[in-house]
N, C-alpha and C positions, 0 to 999 in steps of 0.2 A: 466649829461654828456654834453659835447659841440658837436655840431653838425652842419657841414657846409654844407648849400643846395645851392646845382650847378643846376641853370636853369634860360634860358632867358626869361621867363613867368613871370611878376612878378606877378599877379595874384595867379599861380601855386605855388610860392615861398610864397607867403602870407598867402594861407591854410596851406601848409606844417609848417611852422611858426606856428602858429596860435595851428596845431595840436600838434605839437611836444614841443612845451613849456608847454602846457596844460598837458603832459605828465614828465611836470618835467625836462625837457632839456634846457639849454641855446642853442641860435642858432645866425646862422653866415650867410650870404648872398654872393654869386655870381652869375653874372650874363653872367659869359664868361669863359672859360679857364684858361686866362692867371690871371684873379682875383684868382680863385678857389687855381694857384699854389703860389697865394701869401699869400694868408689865411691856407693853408695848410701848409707853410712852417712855417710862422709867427707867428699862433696861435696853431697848434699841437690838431688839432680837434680829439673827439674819435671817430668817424663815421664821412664820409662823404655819405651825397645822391646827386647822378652824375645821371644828363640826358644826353644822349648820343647824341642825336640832339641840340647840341651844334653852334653855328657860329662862323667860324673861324678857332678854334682850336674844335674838337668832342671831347665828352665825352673819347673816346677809346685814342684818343693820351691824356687827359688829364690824364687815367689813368696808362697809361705805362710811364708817365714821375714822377708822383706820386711815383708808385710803383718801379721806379729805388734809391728811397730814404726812402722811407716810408713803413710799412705792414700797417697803419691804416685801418679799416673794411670800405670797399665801397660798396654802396648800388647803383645799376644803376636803373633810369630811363629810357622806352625807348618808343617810340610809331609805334617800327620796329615790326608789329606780324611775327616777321621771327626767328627760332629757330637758324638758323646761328649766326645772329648777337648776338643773346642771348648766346648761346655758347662760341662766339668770347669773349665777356665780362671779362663770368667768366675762360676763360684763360688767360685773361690777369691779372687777379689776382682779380677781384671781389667779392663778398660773396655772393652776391642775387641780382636779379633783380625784378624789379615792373612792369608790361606791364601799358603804359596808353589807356584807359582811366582808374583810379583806384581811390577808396575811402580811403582820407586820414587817415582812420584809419587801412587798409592795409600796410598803408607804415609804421605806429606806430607800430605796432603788428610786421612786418618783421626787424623794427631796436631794438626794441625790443629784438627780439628771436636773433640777430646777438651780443647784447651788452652781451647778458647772457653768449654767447660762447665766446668771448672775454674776459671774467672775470675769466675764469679758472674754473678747476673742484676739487680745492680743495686748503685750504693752505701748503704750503710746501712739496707736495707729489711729490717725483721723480721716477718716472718710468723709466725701461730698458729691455732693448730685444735685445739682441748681441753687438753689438756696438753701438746702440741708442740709447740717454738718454734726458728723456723729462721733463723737470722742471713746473712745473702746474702753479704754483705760478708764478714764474719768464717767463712764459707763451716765454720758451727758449728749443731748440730740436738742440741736439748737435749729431754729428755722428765724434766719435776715437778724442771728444772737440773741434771739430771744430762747429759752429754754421750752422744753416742748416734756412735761411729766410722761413719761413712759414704764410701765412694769413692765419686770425684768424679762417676761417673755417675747411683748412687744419690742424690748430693746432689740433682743435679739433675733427677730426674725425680722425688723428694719433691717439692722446688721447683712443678714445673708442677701438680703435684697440689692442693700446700698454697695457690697463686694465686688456684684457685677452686673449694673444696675441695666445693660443690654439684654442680658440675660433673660429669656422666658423659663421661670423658674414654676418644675413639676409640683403638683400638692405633694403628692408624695416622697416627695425629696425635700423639702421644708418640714413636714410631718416628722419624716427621720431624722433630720436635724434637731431640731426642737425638743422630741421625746426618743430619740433613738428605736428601742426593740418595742417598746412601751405600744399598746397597742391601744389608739384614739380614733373617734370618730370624726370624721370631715366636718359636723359642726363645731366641734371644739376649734379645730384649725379658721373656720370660716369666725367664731367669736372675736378671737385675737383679730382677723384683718380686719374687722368690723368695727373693732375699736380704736384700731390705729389708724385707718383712714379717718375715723371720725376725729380723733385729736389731732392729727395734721391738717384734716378740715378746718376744723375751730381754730387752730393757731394763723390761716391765712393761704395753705398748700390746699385747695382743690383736687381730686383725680392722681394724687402723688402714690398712690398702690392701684394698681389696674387689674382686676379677672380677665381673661382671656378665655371664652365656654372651650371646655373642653382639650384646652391646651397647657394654664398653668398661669401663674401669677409675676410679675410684673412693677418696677418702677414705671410711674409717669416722669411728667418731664417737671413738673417741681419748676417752672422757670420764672 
């Protein structure tokens, strides 16, 4: 997989390198924003890892200008221990974040678990749940055929949803999906439904992901 790391450290950049080729990946360098959206537009990387302390242009505008063109899987860097900004992240359409200081084989194991979900849950299989139909393979989520942009974590926690859409599904059994051993915070998990309710909102689907306090998460009826 190609893989473009965004950070002004180039020390920083040179382990991450170092790790993530070692792991079988070709990789790609930036060390600004405005590089990041040239490698991104030009090369078509599968994953990018963004540090969010960025100069000039921050990691968050590089990712809202990103993600006005692209769903590629973005992994943020950040060395903010503040859950806001972490939050902020993954609404702006993120997949995971890595707090620094962190060991480069955290950041392996987290693009990793993010490339797995990005690969689909199966060949050719399409799922549907009222008017929502989720193409696996073509890793494509259409609502009455219209297409409905989803990141690839969103994809795939529709995915587990739309599987058994009866199903009252635990957080924590979506959490281990999603991130496997990987250990996240329940608002990381709450970001992602927060955004996919809201982009099946905007597309015309109302109420198509449900909470249930204290019991677990949930298809609506999408009808």
């Amino acid at each position: 997989m190609k893989i473009l790391i965004v950070d002004d450290d180039p020390r920083l950049r040179e382990l991450l390198r170092i790790a993530l080729e070692r792991d079988g990946h070709v990789t790609l360098q930036a060390a600004d924003g405005a590089t990041a959206l040239t490698h991104a537009a030009r090369e078509a990387p599968d994953l990018i890892v963004l540090d969010v302390g960025l100069p000039e242009m921050d990691g968050f505008e590089v990712c809202r200008r990103i993600r006005a063109r692209s769903e590629v899987p973005i992994l943020f860097l950040t060395a903010r221990d503040d859950e806001i900004d972490r939050i902020l992240g993954l609404e702006l359409g993120a997949d995971d974040y890595v707090t620094k200081p962190f060991s480069p084989r955290e950041v392996v194991a987290r693009v990793r678990a993010i490339l797995k979900r990005t690969g689909g849950q199966g060949a050719g299989t399409l799922l549907r749940h009222g008017r929502l139909a989720l193409d696996l393979r073509a890793r494509s989520c259409q609502l009455d055929g219209s297409e409905v942009a989803l990141t690839a974590t969103e994809f795939q926690l529709l995915g587990q949803l739309m599987a058994d859409p009866a199903r009252l599904h635990a957080r924590g059994t979506l959490s281990a999906v999603l991130y496997g051993r990987a250990a996240v915070s329940e608002r990381t998990l709450d970001s992602h439904l927060r955004n996919l309710r809201r982009k099946l909102s905007d597309a015309g689907c109302d109420g198509a992901v449900e909470s249930v306090h204290g019991q677990g998460i949930r298809l609506g009826p999408c009808a």
